[in-house]
GUZABA-986755 format. One record per residue (C-alpha): y, x, z. Coordinates in steps of 0.05 Angstrom, whole numbers, plus 5000, padded with zeros to 4 digits. Each point is the difference from the previous one (the first is absolute). Layout:
+------+------+------+
:   yy :   xx :   zz :
+------+------+------+
:    Y :    X :    Z :
...
+------+------+------+
This chain:
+------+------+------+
:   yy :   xx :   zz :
+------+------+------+
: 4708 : 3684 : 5228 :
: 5068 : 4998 : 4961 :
: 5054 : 4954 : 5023 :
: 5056 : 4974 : 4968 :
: 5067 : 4987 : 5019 :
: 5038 : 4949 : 4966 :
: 5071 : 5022 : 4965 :
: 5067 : 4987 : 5038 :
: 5067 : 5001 : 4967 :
: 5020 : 4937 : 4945 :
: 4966 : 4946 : 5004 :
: 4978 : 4963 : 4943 :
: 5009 : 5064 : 4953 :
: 4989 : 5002 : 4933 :
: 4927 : 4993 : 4987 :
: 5007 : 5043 : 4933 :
: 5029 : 5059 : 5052 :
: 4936 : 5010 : 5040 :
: 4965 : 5059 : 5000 :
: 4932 : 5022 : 5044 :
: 4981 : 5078 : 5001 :
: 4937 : 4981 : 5033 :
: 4953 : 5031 : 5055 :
: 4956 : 5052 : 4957 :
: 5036 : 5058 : 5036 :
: 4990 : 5051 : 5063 :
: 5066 : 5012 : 5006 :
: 5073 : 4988 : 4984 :
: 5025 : 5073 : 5001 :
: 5079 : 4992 : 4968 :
: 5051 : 4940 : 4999 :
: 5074 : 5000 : 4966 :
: 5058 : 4949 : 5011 :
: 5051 : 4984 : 4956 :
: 5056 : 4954 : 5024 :
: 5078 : 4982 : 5001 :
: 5035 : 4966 : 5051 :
: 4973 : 4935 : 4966 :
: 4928 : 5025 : 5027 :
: 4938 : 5026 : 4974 :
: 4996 : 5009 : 4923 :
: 4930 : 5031 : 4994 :
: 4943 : 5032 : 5045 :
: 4942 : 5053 : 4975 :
: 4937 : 5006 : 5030 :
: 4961 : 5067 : 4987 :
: 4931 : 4985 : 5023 :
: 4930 : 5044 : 5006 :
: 4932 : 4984 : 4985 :
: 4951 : 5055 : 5007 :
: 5046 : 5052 : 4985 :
: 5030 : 4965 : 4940 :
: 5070 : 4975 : 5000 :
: 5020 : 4925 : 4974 :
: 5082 : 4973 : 4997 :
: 5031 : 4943 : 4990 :
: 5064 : 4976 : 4986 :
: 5035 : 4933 : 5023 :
: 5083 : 4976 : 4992 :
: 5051 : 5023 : 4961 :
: 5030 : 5071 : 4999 :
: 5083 : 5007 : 4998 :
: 5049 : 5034 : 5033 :
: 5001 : 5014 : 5076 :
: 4961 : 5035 : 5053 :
: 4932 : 5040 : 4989 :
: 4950 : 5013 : 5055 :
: 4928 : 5022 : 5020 :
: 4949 : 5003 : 5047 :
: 4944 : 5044 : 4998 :
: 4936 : 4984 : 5037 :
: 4949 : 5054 : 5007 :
: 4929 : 4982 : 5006 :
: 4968 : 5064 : 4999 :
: 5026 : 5010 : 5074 :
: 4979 : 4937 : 5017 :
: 5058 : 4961 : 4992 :
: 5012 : 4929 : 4980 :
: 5046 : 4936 : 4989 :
: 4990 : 4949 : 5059 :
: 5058 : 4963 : 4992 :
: 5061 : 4973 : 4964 :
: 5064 : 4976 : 5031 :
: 5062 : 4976 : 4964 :
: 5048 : 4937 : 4990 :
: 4999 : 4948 : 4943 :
: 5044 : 4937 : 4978 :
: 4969 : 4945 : 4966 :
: 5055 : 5005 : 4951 :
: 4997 : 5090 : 4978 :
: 4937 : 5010 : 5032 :
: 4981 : 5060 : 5032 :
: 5058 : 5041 : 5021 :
: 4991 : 5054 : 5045 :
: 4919 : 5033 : 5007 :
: 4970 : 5044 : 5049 :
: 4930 : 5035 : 4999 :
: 4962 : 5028 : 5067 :
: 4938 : 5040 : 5001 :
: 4954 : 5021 : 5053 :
: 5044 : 5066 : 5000 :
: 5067 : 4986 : 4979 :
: 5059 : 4947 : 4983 :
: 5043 : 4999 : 4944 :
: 5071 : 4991 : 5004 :
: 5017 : 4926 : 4978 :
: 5021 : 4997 : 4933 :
: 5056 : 4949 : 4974 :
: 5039 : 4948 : 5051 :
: 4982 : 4967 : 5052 :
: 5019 : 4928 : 4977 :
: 4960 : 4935 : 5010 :
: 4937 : 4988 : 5037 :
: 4954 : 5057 : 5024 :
: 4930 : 5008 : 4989 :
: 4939 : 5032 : 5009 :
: 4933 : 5010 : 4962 :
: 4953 : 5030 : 5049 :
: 4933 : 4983 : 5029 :
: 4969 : 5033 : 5060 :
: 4952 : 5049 : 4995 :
: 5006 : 5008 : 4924 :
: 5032 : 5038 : 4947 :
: 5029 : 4974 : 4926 :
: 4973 : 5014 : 4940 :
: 5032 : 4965 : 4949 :
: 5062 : 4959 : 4984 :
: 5016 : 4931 : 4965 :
: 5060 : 4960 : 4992 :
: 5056 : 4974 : 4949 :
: 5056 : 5040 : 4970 :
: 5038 : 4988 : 4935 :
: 5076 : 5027 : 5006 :
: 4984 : 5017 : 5072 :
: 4934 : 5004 : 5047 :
: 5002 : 4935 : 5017 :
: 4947 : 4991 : 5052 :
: 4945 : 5053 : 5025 :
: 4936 : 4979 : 5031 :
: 4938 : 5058 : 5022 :
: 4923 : 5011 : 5001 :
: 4970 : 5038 : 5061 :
: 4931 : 5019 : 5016 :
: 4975 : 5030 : 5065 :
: 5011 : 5069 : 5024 :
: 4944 : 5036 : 5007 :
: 4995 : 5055 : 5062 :
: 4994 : 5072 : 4975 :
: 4945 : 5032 : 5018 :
: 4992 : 5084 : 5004 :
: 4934 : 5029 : 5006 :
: 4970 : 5031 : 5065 :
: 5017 : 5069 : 5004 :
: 4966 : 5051 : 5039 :
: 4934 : 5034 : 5012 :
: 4925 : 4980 : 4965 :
: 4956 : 4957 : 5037 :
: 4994 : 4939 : 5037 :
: 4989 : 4925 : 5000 :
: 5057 : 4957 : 4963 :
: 5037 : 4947 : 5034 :
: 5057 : 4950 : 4986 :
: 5048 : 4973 : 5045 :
: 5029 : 4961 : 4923 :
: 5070 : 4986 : 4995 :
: 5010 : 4930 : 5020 :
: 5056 : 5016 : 5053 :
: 5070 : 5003 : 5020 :
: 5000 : 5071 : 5026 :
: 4963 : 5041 : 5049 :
: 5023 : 4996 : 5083 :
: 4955 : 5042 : 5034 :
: 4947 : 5072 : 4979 :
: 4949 : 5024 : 5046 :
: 4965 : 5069 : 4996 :
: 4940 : 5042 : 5040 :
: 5002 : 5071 : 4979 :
: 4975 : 5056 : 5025 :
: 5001 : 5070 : 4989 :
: 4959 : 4985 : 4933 :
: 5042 : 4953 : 4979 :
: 5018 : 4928 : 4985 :
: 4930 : 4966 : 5032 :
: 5029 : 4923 : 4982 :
: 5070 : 4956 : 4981 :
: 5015 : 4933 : 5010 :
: 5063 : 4960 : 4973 :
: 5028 : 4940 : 5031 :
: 5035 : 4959 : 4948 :
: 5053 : 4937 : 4991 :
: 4966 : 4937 : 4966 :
: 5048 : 4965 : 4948 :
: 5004 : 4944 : 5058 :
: 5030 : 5052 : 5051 :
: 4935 : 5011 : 5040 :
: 4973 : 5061 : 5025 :
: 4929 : 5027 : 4968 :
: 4964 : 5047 : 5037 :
: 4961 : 5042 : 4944 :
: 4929 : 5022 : 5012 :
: 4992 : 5085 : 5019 :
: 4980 : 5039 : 4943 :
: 4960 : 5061 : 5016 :
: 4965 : 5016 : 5069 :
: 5018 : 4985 : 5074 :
: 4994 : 5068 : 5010 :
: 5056 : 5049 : 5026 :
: 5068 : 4980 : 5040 :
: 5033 : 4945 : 4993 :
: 5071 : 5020 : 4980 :
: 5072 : 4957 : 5021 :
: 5009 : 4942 : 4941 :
: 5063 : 5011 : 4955 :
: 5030 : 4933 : 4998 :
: 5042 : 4971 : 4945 :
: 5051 : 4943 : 5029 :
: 4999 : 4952 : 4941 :
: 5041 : 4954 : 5037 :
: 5059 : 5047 : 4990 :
: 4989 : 5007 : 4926 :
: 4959 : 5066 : 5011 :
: 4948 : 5014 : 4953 :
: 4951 : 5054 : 4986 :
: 5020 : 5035 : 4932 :
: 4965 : 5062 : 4996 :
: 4934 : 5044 : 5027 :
: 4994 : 5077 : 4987 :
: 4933 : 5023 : 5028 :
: 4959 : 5073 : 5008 :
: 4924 : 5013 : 4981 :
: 4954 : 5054 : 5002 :
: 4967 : 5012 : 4924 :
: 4939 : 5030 : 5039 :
: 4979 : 4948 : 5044 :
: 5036 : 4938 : 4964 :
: 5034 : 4975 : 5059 :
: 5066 : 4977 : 5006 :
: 5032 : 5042 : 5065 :
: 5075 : 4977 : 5003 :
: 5040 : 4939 : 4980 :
: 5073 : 4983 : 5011 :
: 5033 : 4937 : 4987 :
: 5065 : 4978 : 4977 :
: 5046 : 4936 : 5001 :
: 5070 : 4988 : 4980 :
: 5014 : 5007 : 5086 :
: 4959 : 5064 : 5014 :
: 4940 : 5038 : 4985 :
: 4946 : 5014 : 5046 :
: 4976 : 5063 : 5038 :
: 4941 : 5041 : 4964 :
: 4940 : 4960 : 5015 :
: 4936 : 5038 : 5007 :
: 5000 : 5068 : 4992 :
: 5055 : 5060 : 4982 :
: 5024 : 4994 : 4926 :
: 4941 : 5044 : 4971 :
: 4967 : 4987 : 4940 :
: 5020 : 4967 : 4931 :
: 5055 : 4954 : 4999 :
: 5007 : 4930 : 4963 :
: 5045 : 4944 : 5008 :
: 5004 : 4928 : 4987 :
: 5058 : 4960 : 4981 :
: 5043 : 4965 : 4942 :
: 5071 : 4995 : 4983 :
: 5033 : 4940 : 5028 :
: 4931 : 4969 : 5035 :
: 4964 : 4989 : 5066 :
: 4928 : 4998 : 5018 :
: 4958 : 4945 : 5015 :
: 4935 : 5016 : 4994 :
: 4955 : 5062 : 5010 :
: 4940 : 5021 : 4964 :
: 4948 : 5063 : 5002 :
: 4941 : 5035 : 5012 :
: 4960 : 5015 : 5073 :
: 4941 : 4999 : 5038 :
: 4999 : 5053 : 5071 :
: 5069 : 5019 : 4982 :
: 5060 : 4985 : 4945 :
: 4990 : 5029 : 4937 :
: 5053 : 4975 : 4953 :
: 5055 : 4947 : 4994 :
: 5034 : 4953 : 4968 :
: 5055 : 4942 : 4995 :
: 5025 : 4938 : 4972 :
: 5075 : 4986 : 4992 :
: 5047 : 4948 : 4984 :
: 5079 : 4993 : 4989 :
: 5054 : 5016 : 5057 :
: 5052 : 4949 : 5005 :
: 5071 : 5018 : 4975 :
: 5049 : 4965 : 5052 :
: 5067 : 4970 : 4980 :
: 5044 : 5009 : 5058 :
: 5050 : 4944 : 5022 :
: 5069 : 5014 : 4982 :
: 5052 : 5008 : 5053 :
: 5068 : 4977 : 4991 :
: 5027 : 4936 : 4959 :
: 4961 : 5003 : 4928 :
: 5049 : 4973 : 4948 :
: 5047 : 5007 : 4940 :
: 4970 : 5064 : 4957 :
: 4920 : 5014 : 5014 :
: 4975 : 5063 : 4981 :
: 4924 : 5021 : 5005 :
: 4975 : 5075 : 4999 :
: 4925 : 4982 : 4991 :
: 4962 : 5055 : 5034 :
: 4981 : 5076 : 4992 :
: 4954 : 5057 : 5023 :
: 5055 : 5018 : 5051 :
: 5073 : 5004 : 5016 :
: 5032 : 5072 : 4984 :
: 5073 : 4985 : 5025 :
: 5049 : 4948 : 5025 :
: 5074 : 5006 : 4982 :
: 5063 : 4959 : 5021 :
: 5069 : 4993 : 4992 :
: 5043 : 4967 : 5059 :
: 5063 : 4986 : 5035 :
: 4999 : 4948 : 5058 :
: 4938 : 4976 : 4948 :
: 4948 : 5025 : 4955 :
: 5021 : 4984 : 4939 :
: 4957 : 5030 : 4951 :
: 4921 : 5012 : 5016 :
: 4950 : 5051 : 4958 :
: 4932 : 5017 : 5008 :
: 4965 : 5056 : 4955 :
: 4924 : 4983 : 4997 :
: 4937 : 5038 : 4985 :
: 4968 : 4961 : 4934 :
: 4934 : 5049 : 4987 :
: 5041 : 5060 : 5007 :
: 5064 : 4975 : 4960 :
: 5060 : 4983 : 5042 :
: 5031 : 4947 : 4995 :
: 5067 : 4968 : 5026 :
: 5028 : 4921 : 5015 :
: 5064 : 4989 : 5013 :
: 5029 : 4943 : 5041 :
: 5074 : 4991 : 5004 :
: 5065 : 5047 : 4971 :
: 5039 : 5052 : 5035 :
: 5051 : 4993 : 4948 :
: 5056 : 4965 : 5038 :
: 4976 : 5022 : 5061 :
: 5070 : 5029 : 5036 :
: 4986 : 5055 : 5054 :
: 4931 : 4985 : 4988 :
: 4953 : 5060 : 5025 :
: 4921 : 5015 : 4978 :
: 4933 : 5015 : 5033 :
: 4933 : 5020 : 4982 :
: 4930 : 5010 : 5029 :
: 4948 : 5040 : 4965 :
: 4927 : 4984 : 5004 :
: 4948 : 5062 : 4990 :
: 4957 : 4950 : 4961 :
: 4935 : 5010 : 4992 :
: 4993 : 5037 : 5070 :
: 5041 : 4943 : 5026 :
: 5020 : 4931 : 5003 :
: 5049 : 4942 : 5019 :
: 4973 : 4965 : 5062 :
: 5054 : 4958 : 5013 :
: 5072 : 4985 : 4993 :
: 5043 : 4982 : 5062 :
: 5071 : 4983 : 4999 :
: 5063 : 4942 : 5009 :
: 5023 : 4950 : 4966 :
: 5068 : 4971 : 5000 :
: 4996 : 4914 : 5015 :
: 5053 : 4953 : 4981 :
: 5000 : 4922 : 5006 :
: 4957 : 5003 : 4928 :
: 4995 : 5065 : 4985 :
: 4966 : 5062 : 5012 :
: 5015 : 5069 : 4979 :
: 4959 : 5066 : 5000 :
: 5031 : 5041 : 5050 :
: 4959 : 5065 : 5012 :
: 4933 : 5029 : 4994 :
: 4957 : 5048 : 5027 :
: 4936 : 5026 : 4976 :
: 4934 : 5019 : 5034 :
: 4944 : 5036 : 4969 :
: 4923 : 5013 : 5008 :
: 5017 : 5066 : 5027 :
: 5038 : 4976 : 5057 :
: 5073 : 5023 : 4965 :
: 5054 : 4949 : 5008 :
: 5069 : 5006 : 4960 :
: 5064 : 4994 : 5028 :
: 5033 : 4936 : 4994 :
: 5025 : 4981 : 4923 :
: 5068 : 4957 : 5016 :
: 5042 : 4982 : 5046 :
: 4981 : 4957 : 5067 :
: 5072 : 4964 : 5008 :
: 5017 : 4939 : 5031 :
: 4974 : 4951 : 5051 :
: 4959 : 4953 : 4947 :
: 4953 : 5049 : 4984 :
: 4912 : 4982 : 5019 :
: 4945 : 5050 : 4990 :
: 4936 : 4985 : 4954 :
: 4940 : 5044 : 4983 :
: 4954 : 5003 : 4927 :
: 4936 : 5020 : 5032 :
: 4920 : 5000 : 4996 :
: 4954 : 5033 : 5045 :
: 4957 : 5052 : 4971 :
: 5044 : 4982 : 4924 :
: 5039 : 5046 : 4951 :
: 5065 : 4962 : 4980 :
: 4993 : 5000 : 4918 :
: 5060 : 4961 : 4972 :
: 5055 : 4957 : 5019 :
: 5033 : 4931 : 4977 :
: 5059 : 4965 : 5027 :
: 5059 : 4961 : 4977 :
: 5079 : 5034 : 4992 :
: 5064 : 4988 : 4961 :
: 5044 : 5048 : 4963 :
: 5019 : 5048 : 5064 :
: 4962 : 4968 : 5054 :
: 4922 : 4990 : 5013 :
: 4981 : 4929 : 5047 :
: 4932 : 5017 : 5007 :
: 4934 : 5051 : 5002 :
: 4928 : 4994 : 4993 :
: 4945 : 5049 : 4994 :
: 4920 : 5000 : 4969 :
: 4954 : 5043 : 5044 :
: 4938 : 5019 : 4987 :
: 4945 : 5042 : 5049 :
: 5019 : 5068 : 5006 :
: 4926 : 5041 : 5000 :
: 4981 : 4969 : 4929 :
: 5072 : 5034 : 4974 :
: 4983 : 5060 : 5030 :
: 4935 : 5011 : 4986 :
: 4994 : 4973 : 4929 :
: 5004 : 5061 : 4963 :
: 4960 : 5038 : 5042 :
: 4944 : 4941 : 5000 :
: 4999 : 4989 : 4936 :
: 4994 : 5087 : 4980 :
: 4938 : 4995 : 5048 :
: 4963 : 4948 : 4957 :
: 5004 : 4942 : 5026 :
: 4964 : 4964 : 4945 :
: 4940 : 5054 : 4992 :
: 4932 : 4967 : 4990 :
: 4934 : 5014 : 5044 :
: 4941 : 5025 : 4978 :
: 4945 : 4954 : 4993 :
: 4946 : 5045 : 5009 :
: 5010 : 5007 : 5080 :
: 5046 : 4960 : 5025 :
: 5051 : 5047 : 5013 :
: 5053 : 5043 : 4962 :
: 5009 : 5076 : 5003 :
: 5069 : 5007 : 5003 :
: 5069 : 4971 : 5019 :
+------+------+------+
């Protein structure tokens, strides 16, 4: 069912300057901005609907800044969410978009009253609002998100069964195996109420009962991945391993022999399991549903200048320039292979000012977290140092200079997350404060090689199995 979100921004706006795009749409795949330091002149929606694009147009277009966000929905990405600020007097001034995989930065200023169109559980498919010489308010139609669902893969044969999808995530999998293989599999999953559901065995009783791998959803760890080993010949499945954004599991069953598949999707977790079996596991597959893309809280004393990154596939290298300070900030992202760099602050009239750099080996690697000091006054705080860890267990050296007797530590850290873009707030040559997205590090990854292995390959119909992985 489609829900609608009424507009914020001006009140009582110009009934002549409404416009409605609608909700026949999959998909909004491309937005640009247009704005001046009086706020947003005009917004353009790209959408898709069955393949086929549809725009639209709203505001005025004049002089100032330019920008756009590209959402791509054949990787399974899409808008959840719009933040911003509005006045009742210039409307919307500042406008943010979040999808189940990224952030973008926040485009215009940050004056006025923030906020948000989102609504749990759903994802927007089309825009209304008012806009004449600018956007004047912006209101948003969502519809549920339905889970993605990949065939079983595997061998021929067997009895289908369906856990369905109608879960948080998955705690707990049981095996029996023998020497022929995968006899049976049960998963334990998380209701949408937080209770524990202990699934029914699929397969036979037969063979050993092997130790559970157990997912600790409690600590935000969730099962994002399967790869699994059959034999053509006898159409059972010998071997699985399973992985979460904390750890993967040992080879369950038998030695990796066989042909290999694998089960996963860029950016998603499992919550529900699906296959074919009867005296032992023939084939399998999964349902999957968005990861959540954290906003972490920003240390130090947000104020004066804000300045938003959005977020990125990864991190590729942290630069500073510093005296008793850090005065100027950079980060070089990874934006589907392109590179590219945000700068916070000027080294300019930095005197005796000295530079650092760390140097990510993104993809093989990423930022885990960043450590470091800041520098606290009565009502101020200043970025003082950082140091960087990464997914390979490298740290950098410290980037600034530790002086003084006013100086307290902070971390930016997730368990089991990649660090994929930064926001804070700073002033000419000083920066008061640092935050950091994060996102769960297996689905970054693994992505590529997920989605190369066909994730989205159908099964055959004829015997409830597939061939191949």
């Amino acid at each position: 069912m489609t829900q609608r979100l009424e507009a914020v921004g001006v009140k009582n706006a110009d009934k002549k300057a409404e416009w409605d795009d609608g909700i026949d749409h999959d998909d909004v795949t491309k937005i640009y901005v247009g704005g001046s330091s009086r706020g947003i002149q005009f917004i353009k929606f790209e959408y898709v609907k069955t393949g086929k694009l549809k725009r639209s147009f709203h505001g005025y277009s004049e002089a100032g800044f330019m920008q756009m966000f590209e959402i791509d929905h054949t990787k399974n990405e899409y808008l959840e969410s719009v933040e911003g600020y509005h006045t009742n007097s210039h409307g919307i001034q500042a406008i943010q978009f979040k999808t189940n995989l990224r952030i973008s930065e926040m485009m215009g200023y940050e004056d006025g009253d923030k906020f948000t169109l989102a609504v749990d559980g759903k994802k927007i498919i089309g825009f209304h609002g008012s806009a004449k010489y600018h956007l004047d308010s912006l209101g948003a139609y969502f519809t549920e998100i339905l889970p993605t669902r990949l065939e079983p893969k595997g061998g021929k044969g067997g009895t289908e069964w369906d856990d369905g999808a109608d879960h948080e995530g998955v705690t707990k999998i049981r095996l029996r195996a023998s020497g022929k293989g995968i006899h049976s599999i049960r998963f334990d999953y998380v209701n949408k109420d937080g209770h524990i559901q202990e699934g029914p065995d699929h397969g036979s009783d037969t063979g050993f009962r092997l130790e559970p791998f157990e997912i600790n959803h409690l600590d935000k760890e969730y099962l994002l991945s399967v790869d699994g080993w059959y034999d053509e010949t006898s159409g059972v499945i010998g071997t699985l391993q399973f992985k979460t954004n904390m750890k993967t599991s040992k080879l369950m069953g038998n030695e990796e022999t066989g042909t290999k598949f694998s089960l996963g999707c860029n950016g998603m977790k499992i919550i529900g399991f699906h296959g074919y079996a009867k005296e032992n596991l023939n084939s399998l597959g999964a349902s999957f549903t968005t990861l959540p893309l954290t906003k972490l809280e920003h240390v130090g004393i947000a104020q004066r200048t804000h300045w938003d990154d959005g977020t990125f596939q990864g991190v590729r290298k942290v630069s500073v320039c510093y005296d008793d300070l850090i005065r100027c900030i950079s980060f070089e992202y990874d934006n589907n292979g392109n590179v590219e760099t945000r700068q916070h602050g000027s080294n300019v009239d930095v005197m005796n000012g000295q530079e650092a750099e760390f140097e990510v080996d993104y993809p093989n690697e990423y930022v885990t977290s960043i450590e470091g000091k800041l520098a606290k006054y009565k009502y101020d705080t200043f970025l003082a140092t950082v140091t960087i860890k990464t997914s390979t267990g490298r740290t950098s050296k410290i980037l600034g200079n530790a002086v003084g007797d006013n100086l307290v530590d902070f971390v930016l850290e997730s368990k089991g997350c990649a660090l994929v873009g930064f926001y804070g707030s700073g002033q000419f040559t000083v920066q008061y404060s640092l935050g950091a997205y994060s996102h769960p590090m297996p689905s970054l990854l693994n992505a590529e090689k997920l989605e190369e292995e066909g994730g989205d390959e159908e099964a055959s119909s004829d015997n409830g199995g597939v061939d191949g992985g």
